[in-house]
N, C-alpha and C positions, 0 to 999 in steps of 0.2 A: 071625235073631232067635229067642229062644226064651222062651217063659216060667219066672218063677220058680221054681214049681214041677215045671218039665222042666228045669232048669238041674242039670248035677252037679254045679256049686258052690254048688246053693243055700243052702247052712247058711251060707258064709262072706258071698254077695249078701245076706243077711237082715238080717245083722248090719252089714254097710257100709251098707246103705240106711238104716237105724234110727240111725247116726251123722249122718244128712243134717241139720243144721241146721234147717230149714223144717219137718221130717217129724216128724224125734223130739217131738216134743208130741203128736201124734195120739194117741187111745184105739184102744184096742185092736179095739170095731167099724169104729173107721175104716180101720185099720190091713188089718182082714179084709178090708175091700170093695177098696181100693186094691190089693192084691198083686195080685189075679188078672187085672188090667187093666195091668199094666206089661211090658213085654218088655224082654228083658235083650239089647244091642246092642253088638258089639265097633267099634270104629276104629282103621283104620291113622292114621300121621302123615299131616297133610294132607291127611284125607277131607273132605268137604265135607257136614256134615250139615244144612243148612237153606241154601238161596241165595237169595243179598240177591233182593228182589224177589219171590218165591215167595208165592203163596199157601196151602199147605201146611203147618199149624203142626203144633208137638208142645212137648211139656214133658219137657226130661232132668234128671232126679239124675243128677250122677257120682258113680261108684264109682271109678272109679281112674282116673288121668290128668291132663290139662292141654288145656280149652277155650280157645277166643277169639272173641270177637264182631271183625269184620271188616267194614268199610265201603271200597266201593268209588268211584269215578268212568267214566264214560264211555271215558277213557285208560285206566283200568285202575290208577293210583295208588288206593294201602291206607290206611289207618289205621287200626289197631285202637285200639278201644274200651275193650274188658276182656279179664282172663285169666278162667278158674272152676277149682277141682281138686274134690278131694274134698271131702265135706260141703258141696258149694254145686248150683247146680243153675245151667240155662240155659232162656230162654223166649223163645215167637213172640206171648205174654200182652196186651200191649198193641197189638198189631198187629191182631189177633184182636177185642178189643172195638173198635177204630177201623174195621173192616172196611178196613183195608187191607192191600198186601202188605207183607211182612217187609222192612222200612229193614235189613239186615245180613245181613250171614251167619254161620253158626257154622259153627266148622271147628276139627278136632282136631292140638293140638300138638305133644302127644306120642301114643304109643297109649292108646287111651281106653277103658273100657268105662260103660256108660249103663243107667240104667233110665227106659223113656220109655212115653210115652202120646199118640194124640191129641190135639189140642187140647181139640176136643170133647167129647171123654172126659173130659176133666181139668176143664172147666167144668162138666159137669154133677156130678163129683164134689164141687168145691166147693159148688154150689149146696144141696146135702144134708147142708154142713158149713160152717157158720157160720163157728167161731171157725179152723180150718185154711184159709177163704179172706180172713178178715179178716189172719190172719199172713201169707200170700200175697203181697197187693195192698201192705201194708206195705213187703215185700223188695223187690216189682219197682218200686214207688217209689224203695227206698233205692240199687236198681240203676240205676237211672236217673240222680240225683243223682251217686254214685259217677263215670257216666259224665260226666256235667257239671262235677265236681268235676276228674275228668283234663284235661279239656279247658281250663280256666282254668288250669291247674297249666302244661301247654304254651305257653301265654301269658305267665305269670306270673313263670319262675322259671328259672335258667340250668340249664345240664346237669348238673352234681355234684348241683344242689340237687333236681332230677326226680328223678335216680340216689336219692339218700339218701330222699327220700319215700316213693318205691315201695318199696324195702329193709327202711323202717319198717314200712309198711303192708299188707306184702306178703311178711312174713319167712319167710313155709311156703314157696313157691313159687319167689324171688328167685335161689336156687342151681340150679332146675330148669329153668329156660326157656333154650332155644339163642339165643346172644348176637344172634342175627339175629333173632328175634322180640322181646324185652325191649329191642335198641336203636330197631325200628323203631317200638314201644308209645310210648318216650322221646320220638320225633324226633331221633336219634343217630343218627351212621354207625356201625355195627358196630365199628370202628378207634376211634372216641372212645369207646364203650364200652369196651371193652376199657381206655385206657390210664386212665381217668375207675377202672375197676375195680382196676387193679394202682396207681391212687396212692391206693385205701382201705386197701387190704392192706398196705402198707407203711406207712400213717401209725399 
């Protein structure tokens, strides 16, 4: 991990972080106090960066890649949650003010790189910014939903009709995920995926 500042990409990380959704509103003091507290984090496919259960938080911006939040069982059966790429971020947020450990895991899809922080870090920084923690708590709300929103949608709606929702909702991303992660998101075999995909394309 290295910081922004000792990064040689820093001109091009400056510029991707300042694209982050959550971020780009911060002033420009804010902006100053934040840089020198984030380190810049590579991930291979399938790293594991926060595990279910863990007390250990942090807060990632991504900068380039493909996140997942991932829930486990006792067997060791999956279900993800969510995806995140660029211009979103991922958090241990809610966990942290519950004092409990981390309900998920996050784990990298594709190769990933990240700008992260503490947990603690990141709480004390909101705390000395008002309106960057009031947009915050808003996101990890909307995240949250988001994830309750999938969850009924699995309930609710046969396989084409998941397939096409995510498609819509999800149109940056939907061409990038390996058929094995996007069908198991669905509740799909891989195989229905697929053929569910080659009868969009052809209609």
């Amino acid at each position: 991990m290295t910081s922004i500042a000792g990064h040689p990409q820093r001109n091009t990380i400056r510029l991707e972080l300042r694209r982050n959704l959550m971020l780009k509103p911060m002033s420009t003091d804010a902006w100053d106090e934040l840089e020198p507290a984030l380190e810049i984090a590579d991930y291979r496919k399938g790293d594991l960066l926060v595990h279910q259960g863990s007390h250990e938080m942090e807060q990632f911006f991504i900068l380039d890649g493909i996140l997942k939040r991932v829930v486990a069982n006792p067997e060791g059966k999956e279900m993800i949650l969510r995806f995140a790429a660029e211009t979103d971020m991922d958090t241990s947020y809610a966990a942290w003010r519950l004092h409990t450990p981390v309900p998920y895991s996050i784990v990298a899809v594709t190769k990933v790189r990240t700008a992260k922080l503490g947990m603690a870090h990141w709480v004390e920084f909101l705390e000395r910014h008002a309106d960057v923690k009031t947009r915050f708590e808003y996101e990890v709300m909307r995240l949250m939903s988001e994830v309750m929103a999938h969850t009924i949608t699995l309930h609710l709606l046969d396989a084409p009709g998941r397939l096409a929702r995510f498609t819509r909702k999800h149109a940056d991303i939907a061409g990038r995920l390996p058929n094995k992660e996007l069908a198991s998101y669905l509740n799909l075999t891989p195989e229905t995926l697929s053929r569910l995909k080659a009868r969009v394309s052809a209609a």
